[in-house]
LUMSEZA-448176 format. One record per residue (C-alpha): residue number from 0; residue in three letters; z, x, y. Coordinates in steps of 0.25 Angstrom, whole numbers, always signed. Each point is the difference from the previous one (the first is absolute). Layout:
N
(NUM,'ALA',(Z,X,Y))
...
***
This chain:
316
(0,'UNK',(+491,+388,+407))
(1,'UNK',(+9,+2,+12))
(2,'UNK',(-5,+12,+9))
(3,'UNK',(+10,+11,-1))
(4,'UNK',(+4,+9,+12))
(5,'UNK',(-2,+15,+2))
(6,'UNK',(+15,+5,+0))
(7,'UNK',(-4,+12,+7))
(8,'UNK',(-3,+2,+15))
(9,'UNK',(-11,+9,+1))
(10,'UNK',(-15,+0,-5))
(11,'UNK',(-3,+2,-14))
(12,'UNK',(-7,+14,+3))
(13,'UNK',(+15,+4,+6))
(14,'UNK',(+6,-5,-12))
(15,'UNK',(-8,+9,-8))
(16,'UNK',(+3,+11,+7))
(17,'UNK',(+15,-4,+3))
(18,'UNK',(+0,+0,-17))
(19,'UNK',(-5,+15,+2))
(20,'UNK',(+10,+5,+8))
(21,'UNK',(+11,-5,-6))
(22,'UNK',(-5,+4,-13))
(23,'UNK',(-3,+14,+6))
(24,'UNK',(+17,+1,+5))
(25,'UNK',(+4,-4,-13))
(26,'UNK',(-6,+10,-8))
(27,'UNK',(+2,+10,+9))
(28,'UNK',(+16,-5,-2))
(29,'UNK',(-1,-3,-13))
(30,'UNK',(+11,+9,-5))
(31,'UNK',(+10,-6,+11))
(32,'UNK',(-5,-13,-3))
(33,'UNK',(+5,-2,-14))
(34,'UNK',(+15,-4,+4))
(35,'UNK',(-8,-13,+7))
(36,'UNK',(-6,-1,-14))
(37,'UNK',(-15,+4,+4))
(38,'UNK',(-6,+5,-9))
(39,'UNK',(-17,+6,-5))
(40,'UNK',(-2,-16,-7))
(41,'UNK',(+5,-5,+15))
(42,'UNK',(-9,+10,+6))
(43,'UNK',(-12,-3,-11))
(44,'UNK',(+1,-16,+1))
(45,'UNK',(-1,+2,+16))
(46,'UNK',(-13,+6,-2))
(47,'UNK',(-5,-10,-10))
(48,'UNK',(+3,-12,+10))
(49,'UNK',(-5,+8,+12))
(50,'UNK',(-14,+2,-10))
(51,'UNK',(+0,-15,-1))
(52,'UNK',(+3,-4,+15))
(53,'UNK',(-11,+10,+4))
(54,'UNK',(-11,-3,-11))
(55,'UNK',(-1,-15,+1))
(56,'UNK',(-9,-7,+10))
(57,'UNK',(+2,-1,+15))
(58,'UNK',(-5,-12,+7))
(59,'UNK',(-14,+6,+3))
(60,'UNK',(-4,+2,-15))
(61,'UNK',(+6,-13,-4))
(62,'UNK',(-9,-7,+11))
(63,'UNK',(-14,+3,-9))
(64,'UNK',(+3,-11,-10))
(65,'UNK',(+4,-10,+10))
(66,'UNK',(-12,+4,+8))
(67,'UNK',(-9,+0,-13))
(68,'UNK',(+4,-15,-2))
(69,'UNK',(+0,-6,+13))
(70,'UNK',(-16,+6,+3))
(71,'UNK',(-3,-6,-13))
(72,'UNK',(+8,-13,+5))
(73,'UNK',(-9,+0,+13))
(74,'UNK',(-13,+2,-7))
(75,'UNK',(+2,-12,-9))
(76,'UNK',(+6,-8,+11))
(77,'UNK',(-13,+2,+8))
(78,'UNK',(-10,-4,-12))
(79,'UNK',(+9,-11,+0))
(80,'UNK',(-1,-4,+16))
(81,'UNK',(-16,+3,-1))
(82,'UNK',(+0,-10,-13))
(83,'UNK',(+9,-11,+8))
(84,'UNK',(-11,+2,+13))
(85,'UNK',(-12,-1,-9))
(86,'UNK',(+4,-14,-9))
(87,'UNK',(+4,-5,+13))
(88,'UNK',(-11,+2,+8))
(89,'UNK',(-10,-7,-9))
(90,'UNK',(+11,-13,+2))
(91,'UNK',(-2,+3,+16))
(92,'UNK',(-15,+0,-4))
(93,'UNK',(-1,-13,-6))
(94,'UNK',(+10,-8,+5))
(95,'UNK',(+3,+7,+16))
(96,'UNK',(+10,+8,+3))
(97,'UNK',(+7,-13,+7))
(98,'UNK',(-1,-9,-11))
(99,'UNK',(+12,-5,-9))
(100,'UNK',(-7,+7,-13))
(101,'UNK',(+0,+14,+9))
(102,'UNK',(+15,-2,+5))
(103,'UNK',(+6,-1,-16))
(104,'UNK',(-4,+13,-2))
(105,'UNK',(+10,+4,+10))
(106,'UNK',(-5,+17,+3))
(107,'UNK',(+1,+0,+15))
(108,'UNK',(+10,+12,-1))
(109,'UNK',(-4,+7,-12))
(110,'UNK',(-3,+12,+9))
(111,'UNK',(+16,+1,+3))
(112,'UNK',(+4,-3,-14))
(113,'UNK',(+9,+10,-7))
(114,'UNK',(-5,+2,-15))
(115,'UNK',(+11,-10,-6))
(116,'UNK',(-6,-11,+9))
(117,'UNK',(-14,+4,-4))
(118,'UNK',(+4,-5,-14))
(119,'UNK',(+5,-13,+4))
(120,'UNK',(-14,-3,+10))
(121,'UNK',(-10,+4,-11))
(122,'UNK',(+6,-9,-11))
(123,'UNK',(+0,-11,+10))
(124,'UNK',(-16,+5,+5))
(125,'UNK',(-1,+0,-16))
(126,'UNK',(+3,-14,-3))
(127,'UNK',(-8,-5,+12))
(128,'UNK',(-11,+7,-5))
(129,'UNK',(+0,-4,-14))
(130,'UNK',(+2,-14,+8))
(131,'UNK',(-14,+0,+6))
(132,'UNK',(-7,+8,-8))
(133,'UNK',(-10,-10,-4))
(134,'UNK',(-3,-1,+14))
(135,'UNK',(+1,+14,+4))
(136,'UNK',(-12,+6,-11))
(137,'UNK',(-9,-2,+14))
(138,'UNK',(+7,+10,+6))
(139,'UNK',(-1,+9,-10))
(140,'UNK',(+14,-3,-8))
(141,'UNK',(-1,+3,-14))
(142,'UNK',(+13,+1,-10))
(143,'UNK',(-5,+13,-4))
(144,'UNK',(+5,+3,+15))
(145,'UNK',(+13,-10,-1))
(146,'UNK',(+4,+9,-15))
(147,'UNK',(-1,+12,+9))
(148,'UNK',(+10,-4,+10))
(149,'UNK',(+9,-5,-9))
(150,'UNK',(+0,+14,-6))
(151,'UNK',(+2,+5,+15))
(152,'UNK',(+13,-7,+0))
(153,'UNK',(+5,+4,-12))
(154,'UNK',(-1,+14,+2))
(155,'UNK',(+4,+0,+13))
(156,'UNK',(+11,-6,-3))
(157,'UNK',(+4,+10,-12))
(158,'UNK',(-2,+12,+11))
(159,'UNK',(+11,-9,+9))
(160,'UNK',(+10,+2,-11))
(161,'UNK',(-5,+16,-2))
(162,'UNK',(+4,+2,+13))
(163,'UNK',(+14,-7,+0))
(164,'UNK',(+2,+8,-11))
(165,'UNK',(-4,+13,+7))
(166,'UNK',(+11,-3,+11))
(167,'UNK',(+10,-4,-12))
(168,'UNK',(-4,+14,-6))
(169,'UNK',(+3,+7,+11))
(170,'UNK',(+12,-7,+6))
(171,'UNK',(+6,+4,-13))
(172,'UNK',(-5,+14,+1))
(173,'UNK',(+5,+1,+13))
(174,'UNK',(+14,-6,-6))
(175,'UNK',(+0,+11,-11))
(176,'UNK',(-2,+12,+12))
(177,'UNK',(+12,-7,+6))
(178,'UNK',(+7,+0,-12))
(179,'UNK',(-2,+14,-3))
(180,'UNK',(+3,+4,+15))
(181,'UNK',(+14,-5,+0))
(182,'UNK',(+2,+6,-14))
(183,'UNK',(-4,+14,+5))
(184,'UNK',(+9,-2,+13))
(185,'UNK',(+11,-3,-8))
(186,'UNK',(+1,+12,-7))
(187,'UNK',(-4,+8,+13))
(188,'UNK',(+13,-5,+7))
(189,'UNK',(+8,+2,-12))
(190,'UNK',(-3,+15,-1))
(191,'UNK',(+3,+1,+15))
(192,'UNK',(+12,-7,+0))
(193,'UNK',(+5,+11,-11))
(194,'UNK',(-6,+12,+9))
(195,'UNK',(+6,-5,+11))
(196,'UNK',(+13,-2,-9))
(197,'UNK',(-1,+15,-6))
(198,'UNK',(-1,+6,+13))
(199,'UNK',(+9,-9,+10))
(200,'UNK',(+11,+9,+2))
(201,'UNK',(-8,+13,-3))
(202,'UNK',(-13,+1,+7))
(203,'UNK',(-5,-6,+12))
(204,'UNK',(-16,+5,-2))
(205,'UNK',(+0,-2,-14))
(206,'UNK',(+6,-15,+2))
(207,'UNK',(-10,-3,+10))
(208,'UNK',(-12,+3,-11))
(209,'UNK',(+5,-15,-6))
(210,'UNK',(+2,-9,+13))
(211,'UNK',(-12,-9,-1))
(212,'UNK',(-6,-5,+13))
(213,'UNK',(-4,-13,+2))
(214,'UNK',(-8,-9,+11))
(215,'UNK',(+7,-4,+11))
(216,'UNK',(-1,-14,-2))
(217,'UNK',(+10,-5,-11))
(218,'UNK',(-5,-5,-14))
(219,'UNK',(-15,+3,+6))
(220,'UNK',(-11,-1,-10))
(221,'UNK',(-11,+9,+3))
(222,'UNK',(-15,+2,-6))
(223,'UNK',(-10,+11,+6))
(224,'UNK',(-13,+1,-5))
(225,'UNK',(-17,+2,+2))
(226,'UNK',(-10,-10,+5))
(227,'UNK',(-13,+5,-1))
(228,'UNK',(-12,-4,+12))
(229,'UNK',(-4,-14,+1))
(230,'UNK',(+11,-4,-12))
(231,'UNK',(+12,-8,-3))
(232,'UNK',(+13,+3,-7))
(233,'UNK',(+10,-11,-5))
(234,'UNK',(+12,+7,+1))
(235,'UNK',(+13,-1,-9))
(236,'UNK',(+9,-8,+10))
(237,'UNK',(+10,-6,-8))
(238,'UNK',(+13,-8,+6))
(239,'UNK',(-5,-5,+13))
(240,'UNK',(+6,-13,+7))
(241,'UNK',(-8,-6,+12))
(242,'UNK',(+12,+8,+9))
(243,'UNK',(-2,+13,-7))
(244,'UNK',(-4,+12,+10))
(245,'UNK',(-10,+9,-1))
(246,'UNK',(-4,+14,+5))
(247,'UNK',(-15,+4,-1))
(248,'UNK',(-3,+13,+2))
(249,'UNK',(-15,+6,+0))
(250,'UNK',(+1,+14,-5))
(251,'UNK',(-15,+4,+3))
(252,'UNK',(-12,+0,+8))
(253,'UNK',(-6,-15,-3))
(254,'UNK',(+4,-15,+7))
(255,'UNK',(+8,-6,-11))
(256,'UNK',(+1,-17,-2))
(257,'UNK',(+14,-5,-8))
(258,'UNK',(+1,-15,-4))
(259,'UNK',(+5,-9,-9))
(260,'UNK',(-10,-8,-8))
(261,'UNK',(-2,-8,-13))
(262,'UNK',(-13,+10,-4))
(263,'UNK',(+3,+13,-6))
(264,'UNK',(-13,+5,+5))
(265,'UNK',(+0,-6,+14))
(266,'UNK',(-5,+9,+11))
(267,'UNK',(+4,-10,+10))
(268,'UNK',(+9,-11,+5))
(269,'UNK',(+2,-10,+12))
(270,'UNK',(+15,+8,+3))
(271,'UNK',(-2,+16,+0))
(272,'UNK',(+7,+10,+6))
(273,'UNK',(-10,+12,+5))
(274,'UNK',(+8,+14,-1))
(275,'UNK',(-7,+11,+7))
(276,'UNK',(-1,+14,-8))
(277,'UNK',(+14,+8,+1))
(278,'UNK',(+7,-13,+5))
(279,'UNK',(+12,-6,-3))
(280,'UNK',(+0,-19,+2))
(281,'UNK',(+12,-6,-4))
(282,'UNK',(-2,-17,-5))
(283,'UNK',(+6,-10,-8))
(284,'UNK',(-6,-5,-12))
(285,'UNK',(-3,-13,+7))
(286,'UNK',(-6,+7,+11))
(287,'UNK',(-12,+6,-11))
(288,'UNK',(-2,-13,-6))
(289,'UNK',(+12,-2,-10))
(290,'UNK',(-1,-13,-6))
(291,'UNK',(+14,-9,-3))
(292,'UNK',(-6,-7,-9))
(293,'UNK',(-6,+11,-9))
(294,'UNK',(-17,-1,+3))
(295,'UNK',(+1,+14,+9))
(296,'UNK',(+10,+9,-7))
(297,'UNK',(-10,+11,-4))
(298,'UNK',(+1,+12,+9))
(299,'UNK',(-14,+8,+5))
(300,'UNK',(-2,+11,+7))
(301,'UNK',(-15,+1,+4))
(302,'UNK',(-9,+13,+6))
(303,'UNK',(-12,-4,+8))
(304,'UNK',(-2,+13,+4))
(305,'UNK',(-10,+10,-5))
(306,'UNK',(+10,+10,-6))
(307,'UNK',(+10,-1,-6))
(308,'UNK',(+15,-5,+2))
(309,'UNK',(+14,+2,-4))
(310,'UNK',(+14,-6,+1))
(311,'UNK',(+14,-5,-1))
(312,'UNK',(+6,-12,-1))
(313,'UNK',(+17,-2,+2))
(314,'UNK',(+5,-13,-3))
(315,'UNK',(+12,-6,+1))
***
């Protein structure tokens, strides 16, 4: 699914309240408005999309799955590791932790693996040790033990796929807010334009109730949002190049960390950029991390602080 682009320029929160006051003009100028062809349906079906727009998830509720999944992900990952380090270590025991019979069973990084890996080291460990079983019952290997592992693998490898599938969930979420977003915005400027046109020749005030004001930055996609002490939110950033520029403003009172990364849940990364509380950093995507190639494309915004935070993000 391509990632579509946020029409508008301005958080969604202002689009809700743009919808508002347009909505608010309108039908006070329902009456003049009917020779632009507005009438109470127009009104009624602005309402209905703004409802929509406003009701669906923002990026802070969406995170509870992903987060859900990925914990569960870890858990499994570690019974895993701590399966891999015991079967190994009986093979250390009995053969030396130089000798040829060790060195098969290749775990001197499992402590760095990522859970995908863990998968690929315990079938490996597996085989060895059902290699040397015979041989290892003296240290205490049983295939009660080896059947139990096995299991390890297997489940862990199911809760990898959960987890995919909880960023899939939610990157089509995020497409459907988007989505709805642009259809809202399109009938927001649609009304204005007719406002304006009603009143273009007539009346100055009344004219300016329509103008809709944008960021400053052309075709800038914005998000705003919470992050709650000591947590993580991947943020909805859609459309971003290796070039694209971004201004992060930290609109409360807590040190916040933004960073591309390839984990949703991430609460840190090598490339960071620190924005102090009421502070404005301007980077590139590049220069928080951006991967070319597609591993780092997942945009955090992390709170280390002991209360909580809040923000807004223009790109462009």
């Amino acid at each position: 699914m391509k990632a579509l682009r946020r029409n508008y320029s301005m958080s969604d929160a202002d689009l809700i309240q743009l919808a508002d006051d347009i909505h608010g003009s309108a039908t006070r100028d329902l009456i003049p408005l009917e020779d632009q062809g507005v009438n109470p349906q127009i009104l009624a079906a602005l309402v209905v999309a703004r409802d929509l727009f406003s009701d669906y998830p923002t990026d802070e509720v969406l995170m509870g799955a992903m987060i859900v999944a990925t914990q569960l992900r870890d858990d499994k990952a570690m019974i895993v590791r701590k399966g891999i380090d015991n079967l190994a270590s009986k093979a250390r025991f009995k053969f030396g932790g130089d000798s040829g019979e060790y060195i098969r069973y290749g775990v001197g990084s499992i402590s760095q693996e990522q859970p995908h890996e863990l998968i690929r080291t315990g079938r490996r460990v597996l085989q060895m040790s059902n290699e040397y079983e015979t041989v290892l019952v003296t240290e205490g290997l049983t295939s009660i033990m080896l059947d139990d592992f096995s299991g390890d693998l297997y489940n862990l490898d199911i809760q990898i796929d959960a987890q995919k599938a909880s960023i899939k969930d939610r990157n089509a979420a995020t497409h459907e807010r988007i989505r709805l977003g642009n259809a809202l915005y399109a009938r927001v400027v649609n009304l204005a334009e007719k406002g304006k046109q009603c009143w273009k020749y007539t009346n100055e005030a009344l004219y300016n109730d329509y103008i809709i004001h944008h960021r400053s930055t052309p075709n800038a996609q914005v998000v705003d949002g919470n992050v709650g002490e000591g947590q993580a939110v991947n943020l909805s950033v859609t459309d971003v190049e290796s070039n694209s520029e971004f201004t992060l403003t930290n609109t409360g009172d807590s040190e916040l960390r933004f960073f591309f990364t390839d984990n949703p849940v991430s609460t840190s990364e090598t490339t960071f950029v620190s924005v102090p509380p009421h502070s404005i950093v301007m980077r590139t995507a590049v220069q928080m991390g951006f991967n070319e190639a597609g591993l780092y494309t997942l945009f955090n915004v992390f709170n280390p602080g002991p209360q909580p935070g809040s923000y807004d993000v223009e790109w462009s």
